[in-house]
C-alpha positions in Angstrom: 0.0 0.0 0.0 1.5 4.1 -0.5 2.0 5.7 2.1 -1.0 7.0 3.7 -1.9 11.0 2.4 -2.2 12.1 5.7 1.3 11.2 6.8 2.9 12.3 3.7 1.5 15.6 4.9 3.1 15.2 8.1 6.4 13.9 6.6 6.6 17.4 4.5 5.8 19.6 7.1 8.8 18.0 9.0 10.8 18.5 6.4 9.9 21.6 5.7 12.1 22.7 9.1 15.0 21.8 7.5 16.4 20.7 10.5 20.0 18.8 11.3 19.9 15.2 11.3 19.4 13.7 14.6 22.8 11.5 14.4 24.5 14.7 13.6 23.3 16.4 17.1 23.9 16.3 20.7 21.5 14.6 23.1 20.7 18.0 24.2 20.1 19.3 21.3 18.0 16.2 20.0 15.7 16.9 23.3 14.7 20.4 22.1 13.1 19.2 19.2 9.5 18.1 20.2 7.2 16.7 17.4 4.2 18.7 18.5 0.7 16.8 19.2 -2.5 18.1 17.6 -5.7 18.4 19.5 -7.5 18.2 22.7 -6.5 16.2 26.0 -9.9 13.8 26.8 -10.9 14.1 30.5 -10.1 11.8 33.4 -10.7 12.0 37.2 -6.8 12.5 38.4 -3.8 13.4 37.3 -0.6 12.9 39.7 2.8 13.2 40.4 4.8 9.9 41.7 7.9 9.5 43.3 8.6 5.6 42.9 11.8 4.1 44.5 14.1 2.8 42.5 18.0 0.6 43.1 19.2 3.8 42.9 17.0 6.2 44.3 13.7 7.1 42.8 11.7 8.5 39.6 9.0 10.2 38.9 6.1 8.9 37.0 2.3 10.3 36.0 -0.9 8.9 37.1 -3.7 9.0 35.3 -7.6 8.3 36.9 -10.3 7.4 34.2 -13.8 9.2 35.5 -16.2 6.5 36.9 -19.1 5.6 34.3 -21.4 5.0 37.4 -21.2 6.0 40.8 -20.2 3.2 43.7 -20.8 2.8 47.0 -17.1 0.6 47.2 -13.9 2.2 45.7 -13.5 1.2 42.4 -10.7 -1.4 42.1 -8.7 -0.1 38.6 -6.2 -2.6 36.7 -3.1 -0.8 36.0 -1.3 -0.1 33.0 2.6 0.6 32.9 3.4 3.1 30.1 7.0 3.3 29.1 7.7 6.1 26.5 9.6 6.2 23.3 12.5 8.2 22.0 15.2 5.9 21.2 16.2 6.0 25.3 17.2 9.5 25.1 14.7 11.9 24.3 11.1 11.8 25.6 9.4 12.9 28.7 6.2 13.0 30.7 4.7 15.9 29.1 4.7 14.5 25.6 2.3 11.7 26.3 -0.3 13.4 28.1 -2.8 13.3 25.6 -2.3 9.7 24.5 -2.0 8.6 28.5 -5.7 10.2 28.9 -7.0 8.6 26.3 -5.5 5.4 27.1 -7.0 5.5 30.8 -10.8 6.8 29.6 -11.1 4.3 27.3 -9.3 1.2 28.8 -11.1 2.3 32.2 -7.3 1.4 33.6 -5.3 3.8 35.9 -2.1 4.8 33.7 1.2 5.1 35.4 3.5 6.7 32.8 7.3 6.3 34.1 10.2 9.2 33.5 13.0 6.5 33.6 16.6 7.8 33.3 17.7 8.5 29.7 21.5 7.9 27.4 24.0 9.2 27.1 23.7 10.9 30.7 22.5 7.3 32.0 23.5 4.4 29.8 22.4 0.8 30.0 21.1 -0.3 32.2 19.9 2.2 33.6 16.3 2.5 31.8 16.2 -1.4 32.4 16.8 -1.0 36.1 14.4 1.9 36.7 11.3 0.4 34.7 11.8 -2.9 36.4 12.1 -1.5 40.0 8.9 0.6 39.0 7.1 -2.4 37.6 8.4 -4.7 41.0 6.9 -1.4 42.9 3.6 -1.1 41.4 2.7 -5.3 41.8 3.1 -4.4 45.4 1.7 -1.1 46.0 -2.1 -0.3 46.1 -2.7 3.7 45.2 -6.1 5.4 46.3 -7.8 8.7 45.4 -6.6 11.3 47.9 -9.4 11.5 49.8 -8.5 9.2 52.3 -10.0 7.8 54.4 -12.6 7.0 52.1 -10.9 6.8 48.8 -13.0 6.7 45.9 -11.0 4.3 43.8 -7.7 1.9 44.2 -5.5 0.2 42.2 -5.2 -3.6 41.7 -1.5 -4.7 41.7 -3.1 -8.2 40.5 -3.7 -6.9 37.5 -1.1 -5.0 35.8 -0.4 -4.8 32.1 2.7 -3.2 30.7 3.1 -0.4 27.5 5.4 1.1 25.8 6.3 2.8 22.1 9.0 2.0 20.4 12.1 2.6 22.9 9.9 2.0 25.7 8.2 -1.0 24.1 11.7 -2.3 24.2 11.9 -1.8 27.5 9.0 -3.2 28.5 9.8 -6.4 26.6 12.6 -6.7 28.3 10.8 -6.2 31.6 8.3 -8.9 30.5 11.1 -11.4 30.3 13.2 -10.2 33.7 9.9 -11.1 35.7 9.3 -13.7 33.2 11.1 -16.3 35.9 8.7 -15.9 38.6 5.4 -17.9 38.8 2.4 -17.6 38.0 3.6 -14.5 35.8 2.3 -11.8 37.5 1.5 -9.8 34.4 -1.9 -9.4 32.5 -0.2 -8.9 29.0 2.0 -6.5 27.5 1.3 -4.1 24.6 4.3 -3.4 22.1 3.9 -0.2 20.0 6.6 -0.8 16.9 9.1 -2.1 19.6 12.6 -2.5 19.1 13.8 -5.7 19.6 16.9 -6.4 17.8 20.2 -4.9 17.1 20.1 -6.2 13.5 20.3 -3.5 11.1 20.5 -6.2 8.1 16.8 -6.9 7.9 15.0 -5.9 4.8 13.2 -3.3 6.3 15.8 -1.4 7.4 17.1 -1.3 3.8 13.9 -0.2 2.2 12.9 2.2 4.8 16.4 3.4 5.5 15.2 7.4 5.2 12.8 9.6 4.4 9.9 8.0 6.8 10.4 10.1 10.1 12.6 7.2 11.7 15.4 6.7 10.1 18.3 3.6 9.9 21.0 6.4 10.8 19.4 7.5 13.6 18.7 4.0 14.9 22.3 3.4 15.0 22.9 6.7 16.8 20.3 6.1 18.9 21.9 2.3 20.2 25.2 3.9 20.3 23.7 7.0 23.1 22.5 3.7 25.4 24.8 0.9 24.8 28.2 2.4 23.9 29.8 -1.1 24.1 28.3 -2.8 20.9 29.5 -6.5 22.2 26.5 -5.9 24.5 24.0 -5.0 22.1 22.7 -8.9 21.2 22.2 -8.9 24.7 18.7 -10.3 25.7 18.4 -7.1 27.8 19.0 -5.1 25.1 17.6 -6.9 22.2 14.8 -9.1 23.5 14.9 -11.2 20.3 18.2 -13.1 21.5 16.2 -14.5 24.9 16.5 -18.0 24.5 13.6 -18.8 25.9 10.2 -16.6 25.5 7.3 -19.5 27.0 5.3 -18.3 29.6 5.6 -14.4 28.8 2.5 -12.8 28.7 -0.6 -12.2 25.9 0.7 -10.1 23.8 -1.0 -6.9 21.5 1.9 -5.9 19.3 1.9 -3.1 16.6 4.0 -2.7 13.8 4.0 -0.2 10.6 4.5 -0.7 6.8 7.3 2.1 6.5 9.1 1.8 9.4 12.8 0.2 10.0 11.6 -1.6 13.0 9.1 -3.9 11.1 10.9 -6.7 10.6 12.1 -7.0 14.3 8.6 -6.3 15.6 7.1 -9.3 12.8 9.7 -11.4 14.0 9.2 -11.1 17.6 5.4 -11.6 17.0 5.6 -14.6 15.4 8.7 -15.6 18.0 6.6 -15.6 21.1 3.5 -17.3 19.1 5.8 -20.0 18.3 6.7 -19.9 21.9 2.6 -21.0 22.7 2.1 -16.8 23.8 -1.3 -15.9 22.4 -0.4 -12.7 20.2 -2.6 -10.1 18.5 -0.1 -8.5 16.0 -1.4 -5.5 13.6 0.9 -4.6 10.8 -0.6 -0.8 10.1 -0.6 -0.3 6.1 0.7 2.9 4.7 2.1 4.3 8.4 5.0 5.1 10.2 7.1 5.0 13.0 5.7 7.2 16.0 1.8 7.5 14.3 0.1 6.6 17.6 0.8 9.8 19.5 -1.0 11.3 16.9 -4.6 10.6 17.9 -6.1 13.8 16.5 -3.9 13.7 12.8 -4.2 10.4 11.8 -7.7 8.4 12.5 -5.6 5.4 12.4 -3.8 6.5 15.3 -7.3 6.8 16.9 -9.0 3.9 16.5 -5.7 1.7 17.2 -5.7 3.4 20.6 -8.7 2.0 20.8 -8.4 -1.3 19.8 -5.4 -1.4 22.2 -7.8 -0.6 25.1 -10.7 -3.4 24.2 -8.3 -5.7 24.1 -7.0 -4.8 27.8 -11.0 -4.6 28.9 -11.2 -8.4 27.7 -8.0 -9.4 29.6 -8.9 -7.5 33.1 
């Protein structure tokens, strides 16, 4: 299929900025740029700063409360969702997924924890590992509440906790899925993948064809691994390229999303049709005529839009 009209209109207006190529920059410099999001921000009940202890001190996070569709008499007991951003583990930031956290927590009636782990070069591997898994090990065992204490209208259940994340972020919570993979009963719900890295393999077809000119780009992959993992022995790695795990039975259902002209496609196919052959029940959508980083986009693209939604019926079936 062509690429989709809408995003070639996005793809021009970025290029019309004529700005330096990423792999070209400096972290800081990289981090100015934001990729704006269009729209409104749906409603929810809370929004919250968290300070979650970490190996190595702490990090803050973002909750997000859906409204309650019906008044209770009981608190309502809210599944969680983990969110881990994108940004190739060195840009991103709470602030830039506001609008798709929202939307996530209306429509998947989940509370949203959205986590500001430690980003490259400043903090290289494993840093980001060690601060998502500390969160995750955090939130199984903690129970939030509204603040109005003692009689909190809602609570979350640390029995049911599913983990998110975009690109970057849906590498890291891969790599999360497997780290707590060992323990038993898995103490996940499932795990959503939003065009995840998962292999350090720049050799796949889709990298080739899709190697520029589609917002993501096979040089700025490279620059990107080299920010987190500057020693490239490392990079096969199972907690760096989740791929390589020998052994993926038991991990969790799995919704993963992948997109026609993006270099991660290959990697994302391939680890969709590695944990199936591992007996994980996987829903895998390969977008047609998209790209890398569509999803924040819920008010550009309708794809975007109705994927998010998608994404949250299939966590409302699995609660």
């Amino acid at each position: 299929m062509p690429l989709d009209p809408r995003v070639k209109q996005f793809l021009d207006a970025i290029a019309e900025l004529d700005l330096p190529p990423i792999e070209q920059s400096t972290a800081v410099e990289v981090r100015a740029r934001k990729v704006p999001v269009m729209g409104s921000i749906e409603p929810v009940q809370e929004i919250r700063h968290l300070s979650i202890p970490t190996r190595s001190g702490s990090i803050n996070a973002r909750l997000y409360v859906p409204e309650a569709s019906t008044e209770n008499e009981k608190p309502r007991e809210l599944p969680v969702i983990i969110y881990m951003h994108g940004g190739g583990w060195v840009m991103g930031e709470l602030n830039t997924y506001d609008q798709l956290c929202c939307a996530l927590a209306k429509r998947s009636e989940c509370a949203v924890v959205s986590l500001e782990y430690r980003l490259a070069p400043e903090h290289p591997y494993p840093a980001a590992v060690e601060d998502c898994i500390d969160s995750v090990n955090w939130l199984l065992q903690e129970t939030l509440s509204s603040k109005s204490d003692p009689n909190p209208s809602w609570q979350t259940d640390p029995s049911r906790i599913f983990i998110m994340g975009d690109s970057a972020g849906g590498n890291l919570a891969a790599v999360v899925a497997l780290e707590l993979n060992s323990q038993n009963p898995h103490p996940l719900k499932g795990q959503i993948l939003i065009y995840p890295i998962t292999d350090a393999d720049f050799t796949r077809e889709s990298y080739i064809k899709c190697s520029e000119g589609y917002f993501l780009t096979t040089a700025m992959m490279k620059w990107f691994w080299k920010q987190y993992c500057p020693d490239e022995t490392k990079w096969f790695e199972p907690a760096l390229s989740p791929l390589r795990a020998t052994d993926h039975a038991g991990l969790p259902e799995t919704f993963l999303v992948t997109c026609q002209y993006d270099p991660l496609r290959d990697e994302g196919i391939a680890y969709a049709k590695t944990l199936q052959a591992a007996g994980v029940k996987v829903e895998h959508h390969d977008v047609p005529g998209f790209i890398h980083g569509f999803l924040r986009q819920l008010q550009t693209f309708p794809q975007a839009d109705e994927m998010l939604s998608q994404i949250a019926n299939w966590v409302k079936l699995r609660q």
